[in-house]
gemmi code that builds the backbone of each chain (N, CA, C; Angstrom):
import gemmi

chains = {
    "A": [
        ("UNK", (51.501, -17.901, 60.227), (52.580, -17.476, 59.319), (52.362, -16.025, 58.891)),
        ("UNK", (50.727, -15.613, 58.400), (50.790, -14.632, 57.866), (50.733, -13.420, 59.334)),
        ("UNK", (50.384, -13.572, 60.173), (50.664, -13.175, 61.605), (52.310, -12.874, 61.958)),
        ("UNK", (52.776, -13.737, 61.726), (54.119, -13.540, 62.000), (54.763, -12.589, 61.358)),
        ("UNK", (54.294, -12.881, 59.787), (54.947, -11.643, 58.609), (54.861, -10.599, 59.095)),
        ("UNK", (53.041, -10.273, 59.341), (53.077, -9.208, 59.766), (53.384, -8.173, 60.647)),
        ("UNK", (53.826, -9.263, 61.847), (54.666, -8.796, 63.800), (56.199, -7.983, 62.867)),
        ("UNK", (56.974, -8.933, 61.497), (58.134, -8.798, 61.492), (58.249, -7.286, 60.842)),
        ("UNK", (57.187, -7.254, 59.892), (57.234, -6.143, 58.967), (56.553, -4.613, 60.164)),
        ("UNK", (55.833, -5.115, 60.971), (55.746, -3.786, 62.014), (57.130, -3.858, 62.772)),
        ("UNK", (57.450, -4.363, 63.286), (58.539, -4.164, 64.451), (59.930, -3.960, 63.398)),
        ("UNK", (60.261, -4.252, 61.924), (60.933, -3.476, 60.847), (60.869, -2.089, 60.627)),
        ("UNK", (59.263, -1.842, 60.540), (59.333, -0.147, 60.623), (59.378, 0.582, 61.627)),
        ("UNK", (59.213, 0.165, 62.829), (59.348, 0.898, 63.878), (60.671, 0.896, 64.434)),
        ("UNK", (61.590, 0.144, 63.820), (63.011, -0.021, 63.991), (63.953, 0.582, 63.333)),
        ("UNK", (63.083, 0.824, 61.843), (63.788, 1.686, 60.940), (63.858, 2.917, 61.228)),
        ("UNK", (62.771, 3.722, 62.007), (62.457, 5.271, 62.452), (62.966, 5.643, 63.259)),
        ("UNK", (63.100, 4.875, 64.607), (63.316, 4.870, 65.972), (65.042, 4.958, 66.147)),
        ("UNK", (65.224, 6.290, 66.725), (66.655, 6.279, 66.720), (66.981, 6.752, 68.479)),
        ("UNK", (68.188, 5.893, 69.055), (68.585, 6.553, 70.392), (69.255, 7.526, 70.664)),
        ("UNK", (68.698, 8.637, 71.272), (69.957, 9.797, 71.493), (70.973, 9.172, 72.339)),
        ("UNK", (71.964, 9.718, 72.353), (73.398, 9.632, 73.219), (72.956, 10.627, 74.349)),
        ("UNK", (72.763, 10.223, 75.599), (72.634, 11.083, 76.638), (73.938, 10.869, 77.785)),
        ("UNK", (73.611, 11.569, 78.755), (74.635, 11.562, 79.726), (74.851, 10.455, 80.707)),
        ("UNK", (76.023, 9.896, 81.006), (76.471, 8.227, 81.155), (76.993, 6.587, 80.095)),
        ("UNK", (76.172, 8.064, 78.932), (76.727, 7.195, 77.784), (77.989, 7.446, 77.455)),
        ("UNK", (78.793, 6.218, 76.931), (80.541, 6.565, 76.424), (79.903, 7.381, 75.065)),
        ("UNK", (81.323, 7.812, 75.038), (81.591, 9.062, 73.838), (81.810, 7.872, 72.525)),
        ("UNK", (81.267, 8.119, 71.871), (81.643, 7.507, 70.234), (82.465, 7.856, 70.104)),
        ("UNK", (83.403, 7.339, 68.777), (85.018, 7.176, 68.272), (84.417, 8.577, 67.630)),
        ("UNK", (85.797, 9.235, 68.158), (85.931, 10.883, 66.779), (86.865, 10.490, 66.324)),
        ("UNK", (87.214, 10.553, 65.150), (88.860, 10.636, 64.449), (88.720, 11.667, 62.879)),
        ("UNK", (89.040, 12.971, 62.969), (88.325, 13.685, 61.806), (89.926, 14.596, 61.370)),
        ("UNK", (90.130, 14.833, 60.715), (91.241, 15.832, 59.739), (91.096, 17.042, 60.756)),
        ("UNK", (91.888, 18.258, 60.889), (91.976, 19.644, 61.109), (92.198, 20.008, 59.332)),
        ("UNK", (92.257, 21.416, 59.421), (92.652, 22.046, 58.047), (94.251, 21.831, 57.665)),
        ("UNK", (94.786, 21.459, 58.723), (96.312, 21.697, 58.326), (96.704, 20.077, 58.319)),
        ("UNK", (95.587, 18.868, 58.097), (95.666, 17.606, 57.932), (95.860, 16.809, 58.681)),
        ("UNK", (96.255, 17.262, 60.264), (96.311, 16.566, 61.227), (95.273, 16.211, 62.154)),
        ("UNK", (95.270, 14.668, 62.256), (94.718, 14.085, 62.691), (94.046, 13.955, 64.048)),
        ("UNK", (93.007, 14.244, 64.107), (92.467, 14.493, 65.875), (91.515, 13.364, 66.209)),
        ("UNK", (92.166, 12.856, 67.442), (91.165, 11.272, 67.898), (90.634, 11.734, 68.967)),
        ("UNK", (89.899, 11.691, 69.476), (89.406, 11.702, 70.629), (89.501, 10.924, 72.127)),
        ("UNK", (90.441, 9.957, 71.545), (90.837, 8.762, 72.340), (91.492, 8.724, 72.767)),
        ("UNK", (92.758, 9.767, 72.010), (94.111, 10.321, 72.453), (93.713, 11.543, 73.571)),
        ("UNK", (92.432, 11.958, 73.425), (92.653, 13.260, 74.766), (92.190, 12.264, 75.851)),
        ("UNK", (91.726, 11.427, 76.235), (91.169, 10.687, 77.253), (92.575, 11.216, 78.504)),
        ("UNK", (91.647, 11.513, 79.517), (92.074, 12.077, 80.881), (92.138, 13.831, 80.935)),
        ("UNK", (91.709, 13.883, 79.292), (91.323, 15.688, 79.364), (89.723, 15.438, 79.740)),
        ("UNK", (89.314, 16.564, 79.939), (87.972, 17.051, 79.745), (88.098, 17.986, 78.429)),
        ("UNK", (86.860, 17.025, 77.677), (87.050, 17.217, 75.892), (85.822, 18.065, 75.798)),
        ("UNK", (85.031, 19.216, 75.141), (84.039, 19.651, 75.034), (83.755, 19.533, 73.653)),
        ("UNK", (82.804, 18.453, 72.618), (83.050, 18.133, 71.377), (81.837, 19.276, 70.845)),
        ("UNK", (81.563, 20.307, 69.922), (80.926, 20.554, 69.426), (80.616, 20.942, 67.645)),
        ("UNK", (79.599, 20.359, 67.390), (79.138, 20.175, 66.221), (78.381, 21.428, 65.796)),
        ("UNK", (78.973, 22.081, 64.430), (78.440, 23.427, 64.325), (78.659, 23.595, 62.586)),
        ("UNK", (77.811, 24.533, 62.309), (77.672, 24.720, 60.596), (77.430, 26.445, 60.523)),
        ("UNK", (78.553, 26.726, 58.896), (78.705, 27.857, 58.907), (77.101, 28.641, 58.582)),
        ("UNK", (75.856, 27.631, 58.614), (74.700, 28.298, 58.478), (74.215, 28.669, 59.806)),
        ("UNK", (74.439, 28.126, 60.694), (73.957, 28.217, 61.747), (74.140, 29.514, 62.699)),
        ("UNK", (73.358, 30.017, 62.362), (73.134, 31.561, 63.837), (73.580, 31.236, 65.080)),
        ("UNK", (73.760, 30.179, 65.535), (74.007, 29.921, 67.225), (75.295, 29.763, 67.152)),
        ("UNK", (75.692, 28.998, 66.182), (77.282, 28.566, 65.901), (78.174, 29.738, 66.413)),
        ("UNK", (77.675, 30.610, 65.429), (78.330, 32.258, 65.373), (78.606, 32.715, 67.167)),
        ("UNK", (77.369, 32.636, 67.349), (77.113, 33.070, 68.525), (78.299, 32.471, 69.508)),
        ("UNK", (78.270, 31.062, 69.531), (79.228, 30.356, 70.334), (80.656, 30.203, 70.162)),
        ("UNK", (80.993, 30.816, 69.605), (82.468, 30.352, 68.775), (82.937, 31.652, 70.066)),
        ("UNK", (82.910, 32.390, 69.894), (83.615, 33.603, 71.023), (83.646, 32.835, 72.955)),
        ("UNK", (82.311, 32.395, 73.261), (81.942, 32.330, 74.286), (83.022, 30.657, 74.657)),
        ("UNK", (83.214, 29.993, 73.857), (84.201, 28.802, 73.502), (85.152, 29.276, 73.903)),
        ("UNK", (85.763, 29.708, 72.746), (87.097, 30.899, 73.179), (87.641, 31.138, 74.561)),
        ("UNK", (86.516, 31.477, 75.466), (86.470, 32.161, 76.459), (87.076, 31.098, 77.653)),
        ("UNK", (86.032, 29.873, 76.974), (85.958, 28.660, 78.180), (87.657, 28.009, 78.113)),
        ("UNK", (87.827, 27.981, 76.429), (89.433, 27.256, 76.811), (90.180, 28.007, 77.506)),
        ("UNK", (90.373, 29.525, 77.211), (91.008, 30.399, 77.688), (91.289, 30.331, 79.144)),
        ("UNK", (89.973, 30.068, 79.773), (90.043, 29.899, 81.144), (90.179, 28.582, 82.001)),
        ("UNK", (90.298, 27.724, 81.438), (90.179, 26.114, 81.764), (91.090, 25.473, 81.016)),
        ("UNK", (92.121, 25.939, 80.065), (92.972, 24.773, 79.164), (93.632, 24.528, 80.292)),
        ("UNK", (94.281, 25.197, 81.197), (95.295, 24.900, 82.158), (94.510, 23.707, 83.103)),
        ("UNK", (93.383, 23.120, 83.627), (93.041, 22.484, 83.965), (92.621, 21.587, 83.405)),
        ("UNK", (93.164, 21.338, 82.180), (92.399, 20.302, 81.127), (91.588, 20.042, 80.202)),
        ("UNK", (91.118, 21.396, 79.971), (89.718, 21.195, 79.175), (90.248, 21.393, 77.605)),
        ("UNK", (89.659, 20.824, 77.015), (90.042, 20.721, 75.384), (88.689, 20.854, 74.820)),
        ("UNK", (88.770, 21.700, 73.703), (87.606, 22.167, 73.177), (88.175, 21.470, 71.341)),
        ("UNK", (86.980, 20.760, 70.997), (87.311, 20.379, 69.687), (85.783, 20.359, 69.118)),
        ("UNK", (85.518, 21.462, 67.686), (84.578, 21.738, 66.994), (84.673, 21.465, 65.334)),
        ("UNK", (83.624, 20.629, 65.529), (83.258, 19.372, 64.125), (82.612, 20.203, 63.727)),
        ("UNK", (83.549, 20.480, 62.265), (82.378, 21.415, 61.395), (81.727, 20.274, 59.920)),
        ("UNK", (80.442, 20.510, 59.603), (79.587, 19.953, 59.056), (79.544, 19.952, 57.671)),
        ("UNK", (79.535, 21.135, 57.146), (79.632, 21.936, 55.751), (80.053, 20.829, 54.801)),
        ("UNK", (79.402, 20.949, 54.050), (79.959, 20.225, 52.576), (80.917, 21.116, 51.847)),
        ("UNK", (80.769, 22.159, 51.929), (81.757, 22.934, 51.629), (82.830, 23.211, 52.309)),
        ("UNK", (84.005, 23.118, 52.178), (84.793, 23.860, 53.168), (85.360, 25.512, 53.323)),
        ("UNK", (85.040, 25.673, 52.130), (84.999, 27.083, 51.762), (84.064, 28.163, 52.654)),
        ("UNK", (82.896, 27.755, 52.663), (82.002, 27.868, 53.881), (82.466, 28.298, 55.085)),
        ("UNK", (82.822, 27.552, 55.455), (83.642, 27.299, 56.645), (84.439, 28.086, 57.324)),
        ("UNK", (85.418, 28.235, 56.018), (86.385, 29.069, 56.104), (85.999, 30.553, 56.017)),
        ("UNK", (84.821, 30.525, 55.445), (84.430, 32.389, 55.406), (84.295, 32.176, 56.947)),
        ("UNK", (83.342, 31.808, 57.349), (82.794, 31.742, 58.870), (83.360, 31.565, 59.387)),
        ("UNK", (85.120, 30.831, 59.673), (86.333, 30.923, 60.765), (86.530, 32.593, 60.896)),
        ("UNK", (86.837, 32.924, 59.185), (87.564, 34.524, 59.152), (86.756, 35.543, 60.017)),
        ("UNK", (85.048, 35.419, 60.009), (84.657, 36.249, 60.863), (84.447, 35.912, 62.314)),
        ("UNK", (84.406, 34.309, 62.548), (84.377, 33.974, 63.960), (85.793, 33.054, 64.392)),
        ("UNK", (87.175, 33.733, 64.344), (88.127, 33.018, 64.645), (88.004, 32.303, 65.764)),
        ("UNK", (88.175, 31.104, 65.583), (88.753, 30.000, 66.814), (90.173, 29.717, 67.394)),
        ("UNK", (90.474, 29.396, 68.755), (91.652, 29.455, 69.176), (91.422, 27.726, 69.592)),
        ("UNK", (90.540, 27.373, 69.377), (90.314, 25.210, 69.695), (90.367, 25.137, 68.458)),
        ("UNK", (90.260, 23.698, 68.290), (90.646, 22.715, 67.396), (89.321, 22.691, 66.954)),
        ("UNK", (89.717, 22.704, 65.610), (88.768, 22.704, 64.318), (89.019, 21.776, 63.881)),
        ("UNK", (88.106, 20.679, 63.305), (88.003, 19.477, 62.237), (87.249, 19.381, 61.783)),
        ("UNK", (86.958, 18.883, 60.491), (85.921, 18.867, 59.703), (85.564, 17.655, 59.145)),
        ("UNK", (84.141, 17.400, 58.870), (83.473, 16.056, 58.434), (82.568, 16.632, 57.528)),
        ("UNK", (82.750, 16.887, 56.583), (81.780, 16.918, 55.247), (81.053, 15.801, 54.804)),
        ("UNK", (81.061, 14.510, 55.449), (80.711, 13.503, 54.987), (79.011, 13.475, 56.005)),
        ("UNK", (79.414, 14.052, 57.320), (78.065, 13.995, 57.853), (78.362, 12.369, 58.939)),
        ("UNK", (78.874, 11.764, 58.840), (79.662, 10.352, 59.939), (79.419, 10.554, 60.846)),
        ("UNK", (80.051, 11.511, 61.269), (80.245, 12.098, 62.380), (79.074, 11.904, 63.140)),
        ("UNK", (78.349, 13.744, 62.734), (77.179, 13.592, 63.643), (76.364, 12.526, 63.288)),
        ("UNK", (76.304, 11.672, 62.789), (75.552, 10.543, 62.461), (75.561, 9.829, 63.207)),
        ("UNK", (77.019, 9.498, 63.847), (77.000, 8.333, 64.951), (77.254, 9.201, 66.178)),
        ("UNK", (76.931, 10.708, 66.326), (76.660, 10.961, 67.906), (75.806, 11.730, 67.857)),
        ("UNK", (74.491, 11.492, 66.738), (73.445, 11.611, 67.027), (72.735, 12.736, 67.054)),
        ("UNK", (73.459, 13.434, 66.640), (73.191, 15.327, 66.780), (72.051, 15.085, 66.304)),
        ("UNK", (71.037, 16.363, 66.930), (69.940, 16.485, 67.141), (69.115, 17.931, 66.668)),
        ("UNK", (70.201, 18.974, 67.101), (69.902, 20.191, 66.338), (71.390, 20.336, 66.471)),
        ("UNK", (71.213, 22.016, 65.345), (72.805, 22.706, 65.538), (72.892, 23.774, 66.116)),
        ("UNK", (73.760, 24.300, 66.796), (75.059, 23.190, 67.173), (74.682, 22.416, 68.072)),
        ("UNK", (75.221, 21.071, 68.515), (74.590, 20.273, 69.981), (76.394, 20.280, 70.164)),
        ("UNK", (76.215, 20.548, 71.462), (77.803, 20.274, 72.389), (77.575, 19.100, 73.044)),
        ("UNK", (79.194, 18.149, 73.085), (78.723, 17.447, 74.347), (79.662, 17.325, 75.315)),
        ("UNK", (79.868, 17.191, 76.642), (80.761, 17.655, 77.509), (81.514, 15.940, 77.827)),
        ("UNK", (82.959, 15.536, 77.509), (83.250, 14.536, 77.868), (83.804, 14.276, 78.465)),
        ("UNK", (83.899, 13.639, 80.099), (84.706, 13.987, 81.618), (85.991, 12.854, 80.695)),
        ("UNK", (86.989, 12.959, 81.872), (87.907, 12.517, 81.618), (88.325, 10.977, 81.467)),
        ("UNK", (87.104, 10.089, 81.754), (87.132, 8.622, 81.591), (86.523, 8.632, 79.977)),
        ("UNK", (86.032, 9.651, 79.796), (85.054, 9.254, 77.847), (84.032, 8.923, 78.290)),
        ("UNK", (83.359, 9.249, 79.537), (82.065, 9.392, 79.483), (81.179, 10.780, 78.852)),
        ("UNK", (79.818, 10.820, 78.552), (79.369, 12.163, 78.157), (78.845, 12.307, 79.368)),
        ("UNK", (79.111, 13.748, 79.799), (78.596, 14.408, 81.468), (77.392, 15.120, 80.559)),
        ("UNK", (77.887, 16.121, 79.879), (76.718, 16.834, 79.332), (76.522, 16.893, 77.685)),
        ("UNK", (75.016, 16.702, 77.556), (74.488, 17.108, 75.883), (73.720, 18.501, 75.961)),
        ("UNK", (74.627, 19.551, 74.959), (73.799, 20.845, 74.987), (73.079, 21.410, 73.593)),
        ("UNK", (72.048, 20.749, 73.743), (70.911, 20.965, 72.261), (71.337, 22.543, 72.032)),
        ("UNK", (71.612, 22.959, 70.728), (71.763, 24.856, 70.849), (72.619, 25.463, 71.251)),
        ("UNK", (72.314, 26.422, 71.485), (73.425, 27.783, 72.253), (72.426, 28.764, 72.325)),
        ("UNK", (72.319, 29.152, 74.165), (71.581, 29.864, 74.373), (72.207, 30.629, 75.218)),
        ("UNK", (72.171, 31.831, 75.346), (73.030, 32.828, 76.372), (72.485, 32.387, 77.686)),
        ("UNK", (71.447, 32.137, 78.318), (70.845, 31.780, 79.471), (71.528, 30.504, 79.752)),
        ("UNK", (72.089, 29.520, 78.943), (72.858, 28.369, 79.439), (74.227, 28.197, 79.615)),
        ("UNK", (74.270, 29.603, 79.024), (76.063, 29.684, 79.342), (76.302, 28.909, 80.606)),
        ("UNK", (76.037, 29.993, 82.200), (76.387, 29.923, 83.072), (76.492, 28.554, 83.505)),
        ("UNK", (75.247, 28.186, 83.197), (74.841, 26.361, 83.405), (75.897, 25.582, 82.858)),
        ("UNK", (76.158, 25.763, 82.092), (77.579, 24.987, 80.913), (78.533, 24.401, 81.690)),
        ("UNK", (78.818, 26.367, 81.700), (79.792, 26.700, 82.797), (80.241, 25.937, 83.527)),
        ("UNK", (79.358, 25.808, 84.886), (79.070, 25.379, 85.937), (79.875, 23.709, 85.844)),
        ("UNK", (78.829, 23.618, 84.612), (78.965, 21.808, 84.341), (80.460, 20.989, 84.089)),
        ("UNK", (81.062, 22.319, 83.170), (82.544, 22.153, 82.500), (83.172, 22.016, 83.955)),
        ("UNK", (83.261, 23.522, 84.652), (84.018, 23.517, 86.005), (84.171, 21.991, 87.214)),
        ("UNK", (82.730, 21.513, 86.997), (82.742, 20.577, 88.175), (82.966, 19.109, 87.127)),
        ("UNK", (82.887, 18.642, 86.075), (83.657, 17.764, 85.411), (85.302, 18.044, 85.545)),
        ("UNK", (85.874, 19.049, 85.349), (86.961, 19.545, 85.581), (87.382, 19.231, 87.112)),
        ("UNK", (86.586, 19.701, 87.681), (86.895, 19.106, 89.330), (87.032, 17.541, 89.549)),
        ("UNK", (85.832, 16.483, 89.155), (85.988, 15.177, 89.466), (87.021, 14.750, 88.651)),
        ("UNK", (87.800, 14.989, 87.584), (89.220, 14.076, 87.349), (88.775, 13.128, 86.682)),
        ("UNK", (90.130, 12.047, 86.658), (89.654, 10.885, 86.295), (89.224, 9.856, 87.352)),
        ("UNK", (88.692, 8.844, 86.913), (88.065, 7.676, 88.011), (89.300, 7.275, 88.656)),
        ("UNK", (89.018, 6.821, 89.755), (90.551, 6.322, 90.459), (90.757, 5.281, 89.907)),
    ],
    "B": [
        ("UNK", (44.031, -12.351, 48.380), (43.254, -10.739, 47.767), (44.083, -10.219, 49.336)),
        ("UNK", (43.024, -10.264, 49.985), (43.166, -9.701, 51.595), (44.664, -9.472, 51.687)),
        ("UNK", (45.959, -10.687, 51.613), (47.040, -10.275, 51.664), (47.692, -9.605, 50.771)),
        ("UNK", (47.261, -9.663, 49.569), (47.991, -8.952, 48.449), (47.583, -7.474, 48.539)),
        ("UNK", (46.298, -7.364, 49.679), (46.159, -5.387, 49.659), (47.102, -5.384, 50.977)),
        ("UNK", (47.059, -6.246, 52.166), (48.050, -5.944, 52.851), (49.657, -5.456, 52.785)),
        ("UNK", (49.989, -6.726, 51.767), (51.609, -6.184, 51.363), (51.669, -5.056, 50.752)),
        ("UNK", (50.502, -4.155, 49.638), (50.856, -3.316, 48.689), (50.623, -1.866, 49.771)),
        ("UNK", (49.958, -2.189, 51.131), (49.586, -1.325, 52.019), (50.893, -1.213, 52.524)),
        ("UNK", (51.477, -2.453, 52.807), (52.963, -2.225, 53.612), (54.124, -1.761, 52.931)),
        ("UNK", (54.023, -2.488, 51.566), (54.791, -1.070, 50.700), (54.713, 0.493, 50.284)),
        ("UNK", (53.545, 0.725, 50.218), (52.881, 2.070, 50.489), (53.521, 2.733, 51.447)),
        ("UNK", (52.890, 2.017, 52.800), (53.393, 2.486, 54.236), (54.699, 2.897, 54.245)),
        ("UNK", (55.961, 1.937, 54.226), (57.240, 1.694, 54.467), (57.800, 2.631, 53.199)),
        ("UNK", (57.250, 2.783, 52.096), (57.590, 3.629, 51.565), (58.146, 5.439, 51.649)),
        ("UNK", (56.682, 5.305, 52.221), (56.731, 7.254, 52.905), (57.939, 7.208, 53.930)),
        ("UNK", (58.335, 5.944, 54.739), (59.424, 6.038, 55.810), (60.840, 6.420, 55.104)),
        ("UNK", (60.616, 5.792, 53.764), (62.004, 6.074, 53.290), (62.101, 7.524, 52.962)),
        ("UNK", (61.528, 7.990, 52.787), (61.760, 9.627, 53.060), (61.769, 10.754, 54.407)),
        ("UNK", (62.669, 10.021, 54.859), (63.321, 11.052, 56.097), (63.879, 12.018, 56.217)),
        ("UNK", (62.537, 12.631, 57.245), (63.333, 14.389, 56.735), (64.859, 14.513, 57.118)),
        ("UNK", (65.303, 15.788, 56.561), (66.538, 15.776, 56.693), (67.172, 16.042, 58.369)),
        ("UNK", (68.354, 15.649, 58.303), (69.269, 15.701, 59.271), (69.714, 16.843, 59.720)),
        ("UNK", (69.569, 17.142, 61.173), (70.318, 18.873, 62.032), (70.951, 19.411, 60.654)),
        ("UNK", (72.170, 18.338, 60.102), (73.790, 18.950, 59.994), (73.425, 19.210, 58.121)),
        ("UNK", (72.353, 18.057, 58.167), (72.100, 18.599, 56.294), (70.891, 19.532, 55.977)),
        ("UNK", (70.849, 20.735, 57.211), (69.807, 21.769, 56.163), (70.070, 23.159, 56.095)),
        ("UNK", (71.110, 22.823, 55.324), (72.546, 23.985, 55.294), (71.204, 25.267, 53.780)),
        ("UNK", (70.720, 24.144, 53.213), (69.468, 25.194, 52.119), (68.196, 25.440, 52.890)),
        ("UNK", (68.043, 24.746, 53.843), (67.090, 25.186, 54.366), (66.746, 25.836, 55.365)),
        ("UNK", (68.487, 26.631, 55.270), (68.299, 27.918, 56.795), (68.779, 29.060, 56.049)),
        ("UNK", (68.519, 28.873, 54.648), (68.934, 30.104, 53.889), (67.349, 31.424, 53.904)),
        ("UNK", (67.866, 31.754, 54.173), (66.858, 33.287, 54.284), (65.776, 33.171, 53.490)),
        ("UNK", (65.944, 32.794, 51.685), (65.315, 32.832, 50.619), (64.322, 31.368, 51.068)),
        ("UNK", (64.483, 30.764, 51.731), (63.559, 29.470, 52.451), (62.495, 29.604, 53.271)),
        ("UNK", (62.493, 30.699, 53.306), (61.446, 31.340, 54.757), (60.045, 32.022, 54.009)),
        ("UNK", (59.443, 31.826, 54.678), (58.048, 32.161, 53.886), (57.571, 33.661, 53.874)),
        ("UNK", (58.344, 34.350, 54.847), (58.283, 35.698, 54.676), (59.874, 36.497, 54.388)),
        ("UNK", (60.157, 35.976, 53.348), (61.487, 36.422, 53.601), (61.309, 37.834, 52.783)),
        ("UNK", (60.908, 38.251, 51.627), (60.688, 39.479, 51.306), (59.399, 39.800, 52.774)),
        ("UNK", (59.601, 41.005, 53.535), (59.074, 41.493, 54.024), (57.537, 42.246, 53.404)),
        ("UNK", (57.892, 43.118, 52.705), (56.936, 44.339, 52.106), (56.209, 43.376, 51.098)),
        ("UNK", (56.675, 41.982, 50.424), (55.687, 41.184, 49.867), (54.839, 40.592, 50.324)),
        ("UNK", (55.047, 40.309, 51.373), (54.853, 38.983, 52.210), (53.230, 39.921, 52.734)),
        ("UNK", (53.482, 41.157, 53.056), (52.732, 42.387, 53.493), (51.456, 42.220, 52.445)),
        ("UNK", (52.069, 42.449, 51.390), (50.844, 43.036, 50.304), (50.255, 41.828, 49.994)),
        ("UNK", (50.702, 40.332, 50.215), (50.222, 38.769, 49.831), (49.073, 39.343, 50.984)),
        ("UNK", (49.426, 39.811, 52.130), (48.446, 38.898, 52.776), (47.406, 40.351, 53.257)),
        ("UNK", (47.569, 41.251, 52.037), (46.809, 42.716, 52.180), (45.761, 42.552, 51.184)),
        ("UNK", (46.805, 41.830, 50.189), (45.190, 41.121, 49.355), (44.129, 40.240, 49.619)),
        ("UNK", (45.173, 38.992, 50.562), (44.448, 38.050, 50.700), (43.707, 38.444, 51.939)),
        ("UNK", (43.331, 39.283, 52.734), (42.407, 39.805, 53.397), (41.712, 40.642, 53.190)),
        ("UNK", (41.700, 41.274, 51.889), (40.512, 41.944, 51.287), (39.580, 40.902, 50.100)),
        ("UNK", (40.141, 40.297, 49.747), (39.334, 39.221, 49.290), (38.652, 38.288, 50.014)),
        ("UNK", (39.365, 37.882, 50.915), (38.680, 36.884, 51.743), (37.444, 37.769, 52.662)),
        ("UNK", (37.364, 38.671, 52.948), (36.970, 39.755, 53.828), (36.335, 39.164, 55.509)),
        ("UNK", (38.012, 38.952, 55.777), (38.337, 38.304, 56.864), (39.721, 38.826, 56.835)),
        ("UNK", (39.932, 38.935, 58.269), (41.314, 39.569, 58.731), (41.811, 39.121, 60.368)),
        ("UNK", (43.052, 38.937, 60.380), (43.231, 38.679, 61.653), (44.382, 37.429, 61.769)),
        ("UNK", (45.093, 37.621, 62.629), (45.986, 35.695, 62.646), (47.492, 35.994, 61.892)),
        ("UNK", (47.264, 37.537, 61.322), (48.917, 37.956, 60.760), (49.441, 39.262, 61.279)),
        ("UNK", (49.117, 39.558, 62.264), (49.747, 40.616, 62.988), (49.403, 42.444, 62.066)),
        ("UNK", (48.629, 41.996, 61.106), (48.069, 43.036, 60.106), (46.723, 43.616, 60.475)),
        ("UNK", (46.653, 44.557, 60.801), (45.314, 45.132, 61.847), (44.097, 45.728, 60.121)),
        ("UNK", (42.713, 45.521, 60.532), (42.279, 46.338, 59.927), (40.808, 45.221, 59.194)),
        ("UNK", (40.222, 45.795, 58.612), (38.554, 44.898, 58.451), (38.435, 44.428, 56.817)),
        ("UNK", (37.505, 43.498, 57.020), (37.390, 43.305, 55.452), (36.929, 44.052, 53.906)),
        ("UNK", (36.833, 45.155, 54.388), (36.730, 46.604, 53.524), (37.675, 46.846, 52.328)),
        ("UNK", (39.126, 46.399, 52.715), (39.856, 46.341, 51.302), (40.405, 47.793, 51.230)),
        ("UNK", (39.891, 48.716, 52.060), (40.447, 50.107, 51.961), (41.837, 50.052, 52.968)),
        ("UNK", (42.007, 49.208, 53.930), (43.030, 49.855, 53.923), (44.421, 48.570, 53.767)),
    ],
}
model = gemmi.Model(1)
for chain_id, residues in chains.items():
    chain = gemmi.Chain(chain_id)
    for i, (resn, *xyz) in enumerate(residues, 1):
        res = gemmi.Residue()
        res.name, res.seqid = resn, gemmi.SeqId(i, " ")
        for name, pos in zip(("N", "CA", "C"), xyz):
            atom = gemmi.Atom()
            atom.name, atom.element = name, gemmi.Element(name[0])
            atom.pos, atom.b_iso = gemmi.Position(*pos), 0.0
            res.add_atom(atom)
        chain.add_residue(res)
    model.add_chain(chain)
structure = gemmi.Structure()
structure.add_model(model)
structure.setup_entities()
């Protein structure tokens, strides 16, 4: 008995700590978060786009960094499908909003002040991107923003963009 | 006895778990500049200009020079 207690109360704490990342092959968790202008963005509704979800905070140095290079990717890929939608974090929204004015976005902005969000997809550092092909699978998880992974991104967005949806 | 230090061990234990560091998205204070251990520069300098003339040991902070205190 007292054996047993003790199997339950270890395999309790090691259950309590132990968390799974969302990697690639895994389905995309439910998004459903506000924009600023109150409309509603699901993620369920872009299914047969290629969705690029990224999670970013107006503290974050990389954020900054990526918000232009984003820009760039819808610019060149909306016509083939790609939808770029960036979950901002901030408890503040004010925040936020300073950091749109100096890093304007032309994707879809929504916000989760509650923290839900990345909670149930697991974010890991900020910003983490994740690339979602057109069935709602995740093709790619991108810990950061690093100029050296652009190209790689790149690469990754383009040929998700190529395979479509499943027949 | 034996089990009653066990459980107060496993509350102990399970205790410290409940304090999980914080989350990517919640360390919005703890990427503030004023969080950083050298964030005044020219202080951060003279902390560790003293603390290598006292210690009279030097080395491991990118601060060149011997345990003399002169410079």
């Amino acid at each position: 008995m007292k054996r047993a207690c003790h199997l339950l109360l270890g395999i309790g704490l090691v259950a309590s700590s132990a968390s799974f990342a969302l990697g690639p092959g895994d389905a995309a968790p439910a998004l459903r978060l506000a924009s600023a202008s109150g409309q509603s963005v699901e993620l369920d509704k872009l299914r047969g786009k290629v969705v690029y979800v990224d999670f970013w905070a107006s503290w974050c140095g990389p954020c900054k960094r990526s918000f232009p290079w984003m820009n760039d990717m819808l610019a060149k890929y909306r016509a083939q499908g790609l939808e770029i939608v960036a979950v901002n974090v901030d408890r503040k929204r004010e925040d936020a909003e300073r950091f749109l004015a100096a890093a304007p976005a032309q994707f879809t902005v929504v916000y989760d002040a509650s923290g839900s969000a990345p909670a149930a997809w697991q974010v890991k550092a900020m910003p983490t991107s994740y690339l979602i092909d057109a069935n709602g699978t995740i093709a790619l998880v991108e810990s950061g923003f690093r100029d050296e992974r652009k190209g790689e991104v790149e690469d990754r967005i383009r040929a998700v963009l190529a395979a479509g949806p499943r027949k | 006895m034996k089990a009653a230090f066990a459980f107060v061990l496993a509350c102990a234990l399970s205790g410290c778990a409940a304090y999980a560091p914080p989350q990517a998205w919640e360390k919005q204070y703890l990427a503030k500049p004023a969080m950083q251990f050298d964030y005044d520069k020219l202080d951060a300098k003279n902390v560790q200009h003293i603390y290598f003339s006292k210690e009279g040991a030097a080395g491991g902070y990118g601060i060149g020079g011997g345990g003399c205190g002169c410079n």
